[in-house]
C-alpha positions as CSV (number, residue, x, y, z in Angstrom):
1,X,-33.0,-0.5,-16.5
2,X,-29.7,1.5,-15.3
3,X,-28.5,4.7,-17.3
4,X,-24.5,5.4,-16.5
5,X,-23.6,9.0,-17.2
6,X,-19.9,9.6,-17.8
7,X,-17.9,12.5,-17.1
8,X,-14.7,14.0,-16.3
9,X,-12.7,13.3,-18.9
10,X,-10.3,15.1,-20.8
11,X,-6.6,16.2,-22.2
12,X,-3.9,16.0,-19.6
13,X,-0.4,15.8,-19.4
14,X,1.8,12.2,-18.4
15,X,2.1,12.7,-14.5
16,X,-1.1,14.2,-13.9
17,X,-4.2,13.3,-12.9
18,X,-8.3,13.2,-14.0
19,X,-11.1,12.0,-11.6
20,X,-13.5,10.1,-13.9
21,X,-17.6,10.2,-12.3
22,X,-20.1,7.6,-13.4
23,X,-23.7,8.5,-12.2
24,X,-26.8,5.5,-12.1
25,X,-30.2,6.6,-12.4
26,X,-30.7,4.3,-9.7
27,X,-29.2,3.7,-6.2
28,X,-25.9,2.0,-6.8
29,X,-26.1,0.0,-3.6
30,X,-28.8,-1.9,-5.3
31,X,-25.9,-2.8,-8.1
32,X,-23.6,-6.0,-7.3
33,X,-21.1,-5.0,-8.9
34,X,-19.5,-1.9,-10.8
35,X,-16.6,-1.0,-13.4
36,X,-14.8,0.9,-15.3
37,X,-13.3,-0.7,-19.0
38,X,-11.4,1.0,-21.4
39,X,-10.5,1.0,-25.6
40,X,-7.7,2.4,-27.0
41,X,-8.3,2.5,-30.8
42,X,-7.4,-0.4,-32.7
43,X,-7.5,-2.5,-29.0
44,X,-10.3,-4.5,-27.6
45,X,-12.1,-3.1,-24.6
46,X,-10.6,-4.2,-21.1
47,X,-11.2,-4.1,-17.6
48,X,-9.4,-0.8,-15.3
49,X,-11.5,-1.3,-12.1
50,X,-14.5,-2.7,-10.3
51,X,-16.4,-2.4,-7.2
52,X,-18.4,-4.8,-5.8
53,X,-21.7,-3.8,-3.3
54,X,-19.4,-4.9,-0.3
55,X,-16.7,-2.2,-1.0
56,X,-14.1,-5.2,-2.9
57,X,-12.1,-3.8,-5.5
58,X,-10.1,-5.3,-8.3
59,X,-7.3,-3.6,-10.6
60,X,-5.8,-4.2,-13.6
61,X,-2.3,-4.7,-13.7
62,X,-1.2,-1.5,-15.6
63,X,-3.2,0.7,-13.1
64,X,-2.5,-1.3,-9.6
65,X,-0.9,1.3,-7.5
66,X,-2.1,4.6,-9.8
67,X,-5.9,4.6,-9.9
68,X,-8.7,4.0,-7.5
69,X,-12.0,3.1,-8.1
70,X,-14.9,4.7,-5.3
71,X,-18.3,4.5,-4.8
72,X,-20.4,7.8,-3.1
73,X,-23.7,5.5,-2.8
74,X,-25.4,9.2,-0.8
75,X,-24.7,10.7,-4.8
76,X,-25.3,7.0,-7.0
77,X,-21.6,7.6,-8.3
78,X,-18.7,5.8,-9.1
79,X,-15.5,7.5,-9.0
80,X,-11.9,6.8,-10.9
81,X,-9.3,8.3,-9.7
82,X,-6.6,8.5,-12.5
83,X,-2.8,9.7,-10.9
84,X,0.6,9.5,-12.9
85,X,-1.2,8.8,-16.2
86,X,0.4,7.7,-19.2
87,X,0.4,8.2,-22.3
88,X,-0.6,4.4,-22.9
89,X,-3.7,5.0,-20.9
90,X,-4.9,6.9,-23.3
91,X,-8.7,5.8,-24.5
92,X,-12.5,5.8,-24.4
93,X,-13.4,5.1,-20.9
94,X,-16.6,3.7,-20.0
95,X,-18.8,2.7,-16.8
96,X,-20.4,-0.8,-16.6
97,X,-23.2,-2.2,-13.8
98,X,-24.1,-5.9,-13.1
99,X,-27.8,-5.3,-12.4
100,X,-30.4,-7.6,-11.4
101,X,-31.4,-11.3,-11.3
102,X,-29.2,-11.9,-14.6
103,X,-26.4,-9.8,-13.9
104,X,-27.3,-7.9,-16.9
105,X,-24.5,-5.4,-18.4
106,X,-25.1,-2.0,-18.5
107,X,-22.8,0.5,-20.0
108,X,-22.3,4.2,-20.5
109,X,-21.7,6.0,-23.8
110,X,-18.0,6.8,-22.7
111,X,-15.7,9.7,-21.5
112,X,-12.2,10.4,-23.9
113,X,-8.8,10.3,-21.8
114,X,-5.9,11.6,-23.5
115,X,-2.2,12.2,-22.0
116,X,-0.2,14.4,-23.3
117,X,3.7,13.4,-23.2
């Protein structure tokens, strides 16, 4: 079993920034690979960013070159860091683990982003 903790989000305005935090109740270099998704409302959930154990990263095209995904294994967090947000990345943002044999998802309950234009 892995519990994700969100936090960090909140209102900002287009052009600034928000540093999202995941925390696992366990060791996150025990966990292949992790993620942060997004919904907007009325949109399906999709990928931002993901980490694997080996430090490889992966963007989504709408965020390549604005946010950063982290790991602090010492603290068992993940990190987003959001710059020049926009208003179309406003949504629910949540943290997602691969864990164990079967890869099995594990997700947080989600932290709100909203920009402000």
């Amino acid at each position: 079993q892995v519990q994700l903790v969100e936090s960090g989000g909140g209102l900002v305005q287009a052009g600034g920034s928000l540093r999202l935090s995941c925390a696992a109740s366990i060791s996150i270099s025990f966990i292949n690979t992790m993620g942060w998704y997004r919904q907007a409302p009325g949109k399906q959930r999709e990928l931002v960013a993901v980490t694997g154990s080996r430090g490889s990263t992966n963007y989504a095209d709408s965020v390549k070159g604005r946010f950063t995904i982290s790991r602090d294994v010492a603290k068992n967090i993940v990190y987003l860091q959001m710059n020049s947000l926009k208003p179309e990345d406003i949504a629910v943002y949540y943290c997602n683990a691969l864990y164990g044999l079967n890869e099995r998802d594990y997700w947080g309950q989600g932290t709100q982003v909203t920009v402000s234009s």
